[in-house]
BADO-28340 format. One record per residue (C-alpha): residue in one letter; residue number from 1; x, y, z. Coordinates in steps of 0.25 Angstrom, whole numbers, plus 2048, in hexadecimal, padded with zeros to 3 digits. Last residue first. Layout:
REM BADO-28340
<vexmar=A zafi=NUM X=X Y=Y Z=Z> .
...
END
This chain:
REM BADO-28340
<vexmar=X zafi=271 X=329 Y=ED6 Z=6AB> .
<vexmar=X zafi=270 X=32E Y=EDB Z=69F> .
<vexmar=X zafi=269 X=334 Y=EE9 Z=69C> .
<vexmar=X zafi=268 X=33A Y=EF0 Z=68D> .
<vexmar=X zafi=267 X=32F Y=EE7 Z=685> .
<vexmar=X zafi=266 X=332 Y=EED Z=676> .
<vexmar=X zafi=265 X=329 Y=EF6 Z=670> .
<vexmar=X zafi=264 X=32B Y=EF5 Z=660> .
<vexmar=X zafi=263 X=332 Y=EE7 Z=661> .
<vexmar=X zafi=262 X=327 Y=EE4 Z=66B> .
<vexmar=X zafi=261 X=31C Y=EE5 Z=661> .
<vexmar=X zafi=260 X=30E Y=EEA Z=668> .
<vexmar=X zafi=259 X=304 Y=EE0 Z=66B> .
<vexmar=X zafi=258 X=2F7 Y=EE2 Z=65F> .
<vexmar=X zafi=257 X=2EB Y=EEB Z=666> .
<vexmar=X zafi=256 X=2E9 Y=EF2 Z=65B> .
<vexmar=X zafi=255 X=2EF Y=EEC Z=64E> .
<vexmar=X zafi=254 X=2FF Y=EED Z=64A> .
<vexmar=X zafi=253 X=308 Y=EF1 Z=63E> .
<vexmar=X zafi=252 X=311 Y=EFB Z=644> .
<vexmar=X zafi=251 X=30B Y=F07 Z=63D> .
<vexmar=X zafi=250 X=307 Y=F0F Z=64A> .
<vexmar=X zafi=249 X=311 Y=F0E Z=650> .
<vexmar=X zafi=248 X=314 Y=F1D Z=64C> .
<vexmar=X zafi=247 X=31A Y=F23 Z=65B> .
<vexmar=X zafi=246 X=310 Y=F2B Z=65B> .
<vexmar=X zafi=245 X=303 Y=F25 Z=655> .
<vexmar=X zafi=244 X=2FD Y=F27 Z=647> .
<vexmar=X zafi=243 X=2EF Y=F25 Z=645> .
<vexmar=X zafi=242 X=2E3 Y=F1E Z=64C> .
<vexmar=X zafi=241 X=2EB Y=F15 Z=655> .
<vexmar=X zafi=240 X=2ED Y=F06 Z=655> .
<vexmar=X zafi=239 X=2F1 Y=F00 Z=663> .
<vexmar=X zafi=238 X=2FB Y=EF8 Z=666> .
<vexmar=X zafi=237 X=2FC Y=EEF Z=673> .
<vexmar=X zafi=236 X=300 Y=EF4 Z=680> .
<vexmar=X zafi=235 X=2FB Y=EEB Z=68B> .
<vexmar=X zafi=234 X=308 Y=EE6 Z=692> .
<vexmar=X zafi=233 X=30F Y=EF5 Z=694> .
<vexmar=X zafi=232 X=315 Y=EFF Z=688> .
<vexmar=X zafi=231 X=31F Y=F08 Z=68C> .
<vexmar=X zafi=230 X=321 Y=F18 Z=687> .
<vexmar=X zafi=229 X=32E Y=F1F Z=68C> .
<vexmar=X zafi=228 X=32D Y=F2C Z=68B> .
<vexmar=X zafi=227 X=33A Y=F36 Z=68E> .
<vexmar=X zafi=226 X=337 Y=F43 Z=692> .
<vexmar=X zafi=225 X=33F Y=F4F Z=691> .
<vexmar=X zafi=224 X=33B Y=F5E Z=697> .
<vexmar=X zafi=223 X=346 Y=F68 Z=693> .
<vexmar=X zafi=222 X=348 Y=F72 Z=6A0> .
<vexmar=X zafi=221 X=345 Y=F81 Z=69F> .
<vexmar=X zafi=220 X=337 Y=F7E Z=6A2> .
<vexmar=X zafi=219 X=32B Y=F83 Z=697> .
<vexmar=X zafi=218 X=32A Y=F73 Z=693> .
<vexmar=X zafi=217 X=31D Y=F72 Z=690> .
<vexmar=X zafi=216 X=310 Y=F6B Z=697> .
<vexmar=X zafi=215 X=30E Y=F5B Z=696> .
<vexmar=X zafi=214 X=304 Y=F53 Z=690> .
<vexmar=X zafi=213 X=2FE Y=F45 Z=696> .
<vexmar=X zafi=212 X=2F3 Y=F3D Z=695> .
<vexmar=X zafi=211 X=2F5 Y=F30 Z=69B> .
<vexmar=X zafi=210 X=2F2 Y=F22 Z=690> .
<vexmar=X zafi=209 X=301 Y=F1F Z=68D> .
<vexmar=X zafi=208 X=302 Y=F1D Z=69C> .
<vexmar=X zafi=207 X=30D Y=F26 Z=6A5> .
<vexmar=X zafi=206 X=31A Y=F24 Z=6AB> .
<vexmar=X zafi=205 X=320 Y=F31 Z=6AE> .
<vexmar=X zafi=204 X=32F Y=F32 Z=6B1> .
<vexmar=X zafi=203 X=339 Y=F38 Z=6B9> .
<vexmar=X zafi=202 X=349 Y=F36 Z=6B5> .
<vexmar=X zafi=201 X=349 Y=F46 Z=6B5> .
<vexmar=X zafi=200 X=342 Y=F4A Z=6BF> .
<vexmar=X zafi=199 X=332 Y=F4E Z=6BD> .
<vexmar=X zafi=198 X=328 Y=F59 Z=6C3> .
<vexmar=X zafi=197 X=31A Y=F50 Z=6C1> .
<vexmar=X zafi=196 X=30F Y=F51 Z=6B9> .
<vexmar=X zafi=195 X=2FF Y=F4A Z=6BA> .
<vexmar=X zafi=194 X=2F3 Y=F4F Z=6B6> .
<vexmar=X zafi=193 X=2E6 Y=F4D Z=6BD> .
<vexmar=X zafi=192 X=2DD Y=F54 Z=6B3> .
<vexmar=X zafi=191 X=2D0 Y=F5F Z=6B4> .
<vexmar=X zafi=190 X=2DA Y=F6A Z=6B8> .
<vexmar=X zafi=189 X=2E3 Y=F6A Z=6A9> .
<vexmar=X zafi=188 X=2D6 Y=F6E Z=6A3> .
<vexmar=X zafi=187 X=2D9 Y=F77 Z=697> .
<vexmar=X zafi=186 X=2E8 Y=F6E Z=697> .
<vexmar=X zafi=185 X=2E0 Y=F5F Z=698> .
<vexmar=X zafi=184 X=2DA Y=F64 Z=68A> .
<vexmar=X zafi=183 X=2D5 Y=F56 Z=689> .
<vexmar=X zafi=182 X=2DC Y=F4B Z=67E> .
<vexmar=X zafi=181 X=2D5 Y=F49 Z=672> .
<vexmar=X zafi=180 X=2CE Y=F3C Z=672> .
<vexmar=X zafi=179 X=2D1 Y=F2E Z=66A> .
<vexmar=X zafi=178 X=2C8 Y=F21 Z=66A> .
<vexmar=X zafi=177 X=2C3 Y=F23 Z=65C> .
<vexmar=X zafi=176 X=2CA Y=F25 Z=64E> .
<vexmar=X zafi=175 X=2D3 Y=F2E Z=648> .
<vexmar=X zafi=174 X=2E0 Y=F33 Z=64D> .
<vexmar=X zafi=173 X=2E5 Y=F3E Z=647> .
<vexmar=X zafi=172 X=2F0 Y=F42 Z=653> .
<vexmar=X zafi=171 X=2EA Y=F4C Z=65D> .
<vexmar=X zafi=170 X=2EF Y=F5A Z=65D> .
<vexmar=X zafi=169 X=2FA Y=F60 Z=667> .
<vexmar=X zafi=168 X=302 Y=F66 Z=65B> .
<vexmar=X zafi=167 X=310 Y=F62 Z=65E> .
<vexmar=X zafi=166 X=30D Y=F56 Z=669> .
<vexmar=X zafi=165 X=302 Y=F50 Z=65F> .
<vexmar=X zafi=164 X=2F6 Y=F4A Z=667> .
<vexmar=X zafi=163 X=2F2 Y=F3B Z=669> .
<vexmar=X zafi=162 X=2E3 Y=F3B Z=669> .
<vexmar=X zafi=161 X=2DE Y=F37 Z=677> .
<vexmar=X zafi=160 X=2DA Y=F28 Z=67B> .
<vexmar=X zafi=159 X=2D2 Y=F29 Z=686> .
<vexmar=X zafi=158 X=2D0 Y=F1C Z=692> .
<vexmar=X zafi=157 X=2D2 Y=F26 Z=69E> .
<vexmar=X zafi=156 X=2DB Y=F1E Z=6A3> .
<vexmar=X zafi=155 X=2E7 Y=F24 Z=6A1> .
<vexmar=X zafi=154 X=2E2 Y=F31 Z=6A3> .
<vexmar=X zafi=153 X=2E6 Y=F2E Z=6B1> .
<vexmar=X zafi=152 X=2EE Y=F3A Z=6B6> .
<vexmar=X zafi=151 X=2EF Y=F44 Z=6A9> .
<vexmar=X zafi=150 X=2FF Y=F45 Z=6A6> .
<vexmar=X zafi=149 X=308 Y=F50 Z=6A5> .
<vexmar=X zafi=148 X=316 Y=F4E Z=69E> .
<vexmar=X zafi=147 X=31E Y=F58 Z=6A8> .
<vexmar=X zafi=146 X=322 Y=F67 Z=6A5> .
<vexmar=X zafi=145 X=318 Y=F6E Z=6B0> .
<vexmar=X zafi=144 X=31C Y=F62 Z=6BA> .
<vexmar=X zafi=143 X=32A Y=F65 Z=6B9> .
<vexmar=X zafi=142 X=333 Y=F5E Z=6AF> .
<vexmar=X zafi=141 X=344 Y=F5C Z=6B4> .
<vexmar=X zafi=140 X=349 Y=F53 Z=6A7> .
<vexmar=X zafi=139 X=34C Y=F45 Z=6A2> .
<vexmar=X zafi=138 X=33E Y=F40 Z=6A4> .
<vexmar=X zafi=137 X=338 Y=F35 Z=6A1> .
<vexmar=X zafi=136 X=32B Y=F31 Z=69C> .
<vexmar=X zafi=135 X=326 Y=F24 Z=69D> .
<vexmar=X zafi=134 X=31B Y=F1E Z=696> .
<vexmar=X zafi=133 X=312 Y=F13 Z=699> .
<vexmar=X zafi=132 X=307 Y=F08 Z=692> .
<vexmar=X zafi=131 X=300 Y=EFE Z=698> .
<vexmar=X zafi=130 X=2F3 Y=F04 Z=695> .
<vexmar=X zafi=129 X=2F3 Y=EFF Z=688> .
<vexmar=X zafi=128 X=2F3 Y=F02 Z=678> .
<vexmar=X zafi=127 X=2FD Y=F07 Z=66F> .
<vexmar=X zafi=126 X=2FF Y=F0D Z=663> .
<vexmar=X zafi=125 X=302 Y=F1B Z=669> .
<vexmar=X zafi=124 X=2FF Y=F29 Z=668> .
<vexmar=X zafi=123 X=2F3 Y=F25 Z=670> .
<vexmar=X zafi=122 X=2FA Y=F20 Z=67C> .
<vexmar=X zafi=121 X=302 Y=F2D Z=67E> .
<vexmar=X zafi=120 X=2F8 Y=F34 Z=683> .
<vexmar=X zafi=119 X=2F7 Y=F44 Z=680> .
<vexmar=X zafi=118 X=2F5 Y=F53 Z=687> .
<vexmar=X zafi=117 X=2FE Y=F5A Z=67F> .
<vexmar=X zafi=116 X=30E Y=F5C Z=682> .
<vexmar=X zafi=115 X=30F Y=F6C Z=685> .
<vexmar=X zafi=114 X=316 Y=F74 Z=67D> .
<vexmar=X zafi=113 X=31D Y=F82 Z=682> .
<vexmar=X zafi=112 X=32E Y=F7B Z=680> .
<vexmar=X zafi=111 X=334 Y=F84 Z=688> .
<vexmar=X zafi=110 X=33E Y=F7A Z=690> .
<vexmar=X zafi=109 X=33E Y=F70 Z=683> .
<vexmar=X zafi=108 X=334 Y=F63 Z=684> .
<vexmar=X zafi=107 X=33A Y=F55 Z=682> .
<vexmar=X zafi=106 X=331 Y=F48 Z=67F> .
<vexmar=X zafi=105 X=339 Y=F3C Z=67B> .
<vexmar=X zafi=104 X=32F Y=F31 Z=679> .
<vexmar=X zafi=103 X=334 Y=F20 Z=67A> .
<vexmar=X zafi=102 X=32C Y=F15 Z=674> .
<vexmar=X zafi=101 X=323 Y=F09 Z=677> .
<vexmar=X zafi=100 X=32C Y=F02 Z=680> .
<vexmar=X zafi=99 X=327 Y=EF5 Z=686> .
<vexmar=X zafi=98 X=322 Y=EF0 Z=693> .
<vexmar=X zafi=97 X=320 Y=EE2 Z=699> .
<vexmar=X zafi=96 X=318 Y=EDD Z=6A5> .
<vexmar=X zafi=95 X=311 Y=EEB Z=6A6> .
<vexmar=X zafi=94 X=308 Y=EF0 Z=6B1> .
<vexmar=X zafi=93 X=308 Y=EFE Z=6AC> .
<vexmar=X zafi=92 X=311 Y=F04 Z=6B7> .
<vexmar=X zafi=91 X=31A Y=EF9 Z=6BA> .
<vexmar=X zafi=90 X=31B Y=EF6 Z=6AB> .
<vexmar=X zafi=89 X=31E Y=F05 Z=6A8> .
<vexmar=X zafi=88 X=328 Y=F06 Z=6B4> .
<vexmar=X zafi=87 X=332 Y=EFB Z=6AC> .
<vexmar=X zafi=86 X=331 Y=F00 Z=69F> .
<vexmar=X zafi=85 X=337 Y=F0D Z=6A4> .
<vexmar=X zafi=84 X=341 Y=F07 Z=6AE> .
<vexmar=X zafi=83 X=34E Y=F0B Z=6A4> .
<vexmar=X zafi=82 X=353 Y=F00 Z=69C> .
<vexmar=X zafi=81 X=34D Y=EFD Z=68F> .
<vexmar=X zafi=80 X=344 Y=F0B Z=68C> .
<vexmar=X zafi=79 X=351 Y=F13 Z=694> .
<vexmar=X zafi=78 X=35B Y=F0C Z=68B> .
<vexmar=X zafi=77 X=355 Y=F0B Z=67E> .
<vexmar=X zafi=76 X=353 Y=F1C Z=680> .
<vexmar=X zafi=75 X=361 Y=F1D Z=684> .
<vexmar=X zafi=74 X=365 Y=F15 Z=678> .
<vexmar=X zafi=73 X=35D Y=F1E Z=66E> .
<vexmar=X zafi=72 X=359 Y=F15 Z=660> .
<vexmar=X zafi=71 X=34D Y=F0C Z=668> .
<vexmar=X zafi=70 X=349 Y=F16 Z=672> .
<vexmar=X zafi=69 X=345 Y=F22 Z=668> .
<vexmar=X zafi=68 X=335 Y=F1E Z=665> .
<vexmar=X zafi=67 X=332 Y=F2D Z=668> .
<vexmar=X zafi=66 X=336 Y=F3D Z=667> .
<vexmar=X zafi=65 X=331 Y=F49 Z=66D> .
<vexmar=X zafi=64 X=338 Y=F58 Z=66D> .
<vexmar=X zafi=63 X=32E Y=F63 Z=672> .
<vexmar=X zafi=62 X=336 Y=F6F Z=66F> .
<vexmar=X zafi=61 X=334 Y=F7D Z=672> .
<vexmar=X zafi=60 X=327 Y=F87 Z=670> .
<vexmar=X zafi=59 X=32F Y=F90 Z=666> .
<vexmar=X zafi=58 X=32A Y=F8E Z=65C> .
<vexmar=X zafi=57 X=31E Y=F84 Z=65B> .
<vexmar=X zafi=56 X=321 Y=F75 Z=656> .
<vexmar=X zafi=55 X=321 Y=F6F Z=661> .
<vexmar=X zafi=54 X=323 Y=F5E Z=662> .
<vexmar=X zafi=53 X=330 Y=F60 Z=65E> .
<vexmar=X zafi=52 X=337 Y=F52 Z=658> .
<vexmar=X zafi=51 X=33A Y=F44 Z=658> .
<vexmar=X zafi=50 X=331 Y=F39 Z=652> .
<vexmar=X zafi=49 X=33B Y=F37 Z=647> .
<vexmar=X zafi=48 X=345 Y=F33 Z=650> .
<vexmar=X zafi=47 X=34E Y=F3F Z=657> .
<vexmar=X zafi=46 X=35C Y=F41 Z=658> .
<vexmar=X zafi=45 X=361 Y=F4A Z=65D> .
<vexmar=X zafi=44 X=356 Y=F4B Z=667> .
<vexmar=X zafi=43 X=356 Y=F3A Z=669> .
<vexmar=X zafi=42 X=364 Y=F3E Z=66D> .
<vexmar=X zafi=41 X=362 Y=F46 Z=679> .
<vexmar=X zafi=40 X=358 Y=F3F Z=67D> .
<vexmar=X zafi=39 X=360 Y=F31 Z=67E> .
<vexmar=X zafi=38 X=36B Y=F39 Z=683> .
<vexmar=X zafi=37 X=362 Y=F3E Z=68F> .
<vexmar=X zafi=36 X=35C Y=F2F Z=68F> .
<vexmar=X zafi=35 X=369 Y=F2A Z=695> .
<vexmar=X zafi=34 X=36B Y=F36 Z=69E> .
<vexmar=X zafi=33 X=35D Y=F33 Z=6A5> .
<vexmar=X zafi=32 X=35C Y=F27 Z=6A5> .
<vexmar=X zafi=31 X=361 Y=F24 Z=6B3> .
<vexmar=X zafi=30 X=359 Y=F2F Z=6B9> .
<vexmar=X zafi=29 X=34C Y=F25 Z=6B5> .
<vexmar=X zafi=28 X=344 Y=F22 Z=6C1> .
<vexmar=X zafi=27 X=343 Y=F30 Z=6C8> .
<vexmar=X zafi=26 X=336 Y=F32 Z=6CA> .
<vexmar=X zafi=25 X=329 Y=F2C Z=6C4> .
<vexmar=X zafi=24 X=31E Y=F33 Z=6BF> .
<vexmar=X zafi=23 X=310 Y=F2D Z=6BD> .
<vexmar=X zafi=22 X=307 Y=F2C Z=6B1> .
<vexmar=X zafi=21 X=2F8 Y=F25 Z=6B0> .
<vexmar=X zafi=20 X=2F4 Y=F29 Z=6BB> .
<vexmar=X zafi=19 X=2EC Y=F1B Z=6C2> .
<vexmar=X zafi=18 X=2F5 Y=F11 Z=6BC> .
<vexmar=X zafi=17 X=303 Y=F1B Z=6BC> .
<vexmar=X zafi=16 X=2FE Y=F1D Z=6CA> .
<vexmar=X zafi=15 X=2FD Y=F11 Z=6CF> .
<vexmar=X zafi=14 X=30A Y=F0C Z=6C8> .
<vexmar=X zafi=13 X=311 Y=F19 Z=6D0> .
<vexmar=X zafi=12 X=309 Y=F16 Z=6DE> .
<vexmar=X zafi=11 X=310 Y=F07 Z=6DC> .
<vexmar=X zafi=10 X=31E Y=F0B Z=6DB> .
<vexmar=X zafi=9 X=326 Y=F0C Z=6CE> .
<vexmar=X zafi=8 X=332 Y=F08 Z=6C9> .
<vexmar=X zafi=7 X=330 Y=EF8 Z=6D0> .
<vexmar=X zafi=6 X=338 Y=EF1 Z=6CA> .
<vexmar=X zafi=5 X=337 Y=EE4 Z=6C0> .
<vexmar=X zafi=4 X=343 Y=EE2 Z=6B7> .
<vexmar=X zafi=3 X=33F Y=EDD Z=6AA> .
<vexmar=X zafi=2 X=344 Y=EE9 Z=6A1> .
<vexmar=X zafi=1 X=347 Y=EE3 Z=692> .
END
């Protein structure tokens, strides 16, 4: 468990994580690059029951995604145990402690025509709390018409939107109040502040649970792979959704609000 305290990002950063909801940060990870190549590489040979092609159209390339991987690829173990990930979600959250929730490999083929839907990760989850981050790595050059796209300060616009399926772009069968269909943001891309950057590899984007995000295809000649770390901050507890959730904690034995098990989520950093 991580306890050193540095400083990974400066004050204009953890200002704007607060008042944006996503901000990119440059360079940090290079180290981790080659390490978590072999991690990819192997996670496609071998993929987890989760693992597959988000497209289904043919000829339209190949959206490969794949989750809750750290624990059986080394590589992954490592980054989640060792790398500053954990680290940079408690300075920007305000966390004494942070755990891991889960990793997400997301690759999109040069030529792949699908865009990511407009979504928040928050509802997908069982989870509850503001203190809550993911980082998303990337292990290859992705200009700003490529990158995750994100809507500044939708964070805190206190909506819960349906959680929608990456191969059909439909909301899952959730029933019960509290949920909204995400906006066309694409008929009226003008009326939002949204936010991309040209990344590096060993760039990341830190972004809430609660940010809506979405990202354009891949029609590059260059594979786009982001790795997605997802961290849980002081004030996650669990939170009971009305159907099935992605990854499937959703038969874990535990009420609304109940703490969160730390052999499933293990505290990575502490103060």
């Amino acid at each position: 468990m991580q306890a050193r305290e540095t400083a990974w990002l400066d004050d204009s950063q953890v200002a704007n994580f607060k008042a944006q909801g996503a901000i990119h940060i440059k360079g940090l990870f290079g180290d981790w690059l080659e390490p978590l190549a072999r991690g990819i590489a192997r996670n496609e040979r071998e993929p987890s029951k989760f693992g597959g092609n988000s497209i289904t159209e043919p000829g339209a390339g190949r959206f490969f995604d794949d989750y809750c991987n750290w624990r059986r690829i080394p590589e992954y173990r490592d980054f989640v145990e060792a790398s500053p990930a954990a680290a940079i979600v408690a300075q920007a959250t305000g966390s004494r402690r942070v755990r891991i929730f889960h990793e997400h490999l997301l690759i999109k083929e040069p030529g792949t025509s699908k865009r990511t839907p407009w979504h928040q990760d928050q509802p997908y989850y069982n989870v509850h709390g503001k203190q809550t981050a993911s980082l998303w790595l990337s292990l290859d050059p992705v200009s700003r018409d490529c990158c995750p796209e994100f809507i500044a300060g939708s964070h805190a616009w206190g909506r819960l939107y349906y959680p929608r399926l990456f191969k059909s772009d439909t909301n899952y069968d959730y029933s019960g109040p509290g949920y909204e269909t995400v906006p066309d943001i694409e008929a009226d891309r003008g009326a939002y502040d949204i936010l991309s950057w040209d990344l590096e590899p060993g760039d990341a984007l830190l972004f809430s649970y609660m940010t809506l995000h979405g990202a354009q295809p891949n029609l590059s000649a260059t594979r786009r792979r982001g790795f997605s770390t997802r961290w849980l901050g002081d004030d996650a507890t669990y939170a009971v959704r009305p159907g099935v959730t992605s990854p499937p904690y959703h038969d874990i034995g535990l009420a609304d609000g109940d703490p969160l098990p730390e052999d499933l989520f293990p505290v990575v950093f502490s103060r």
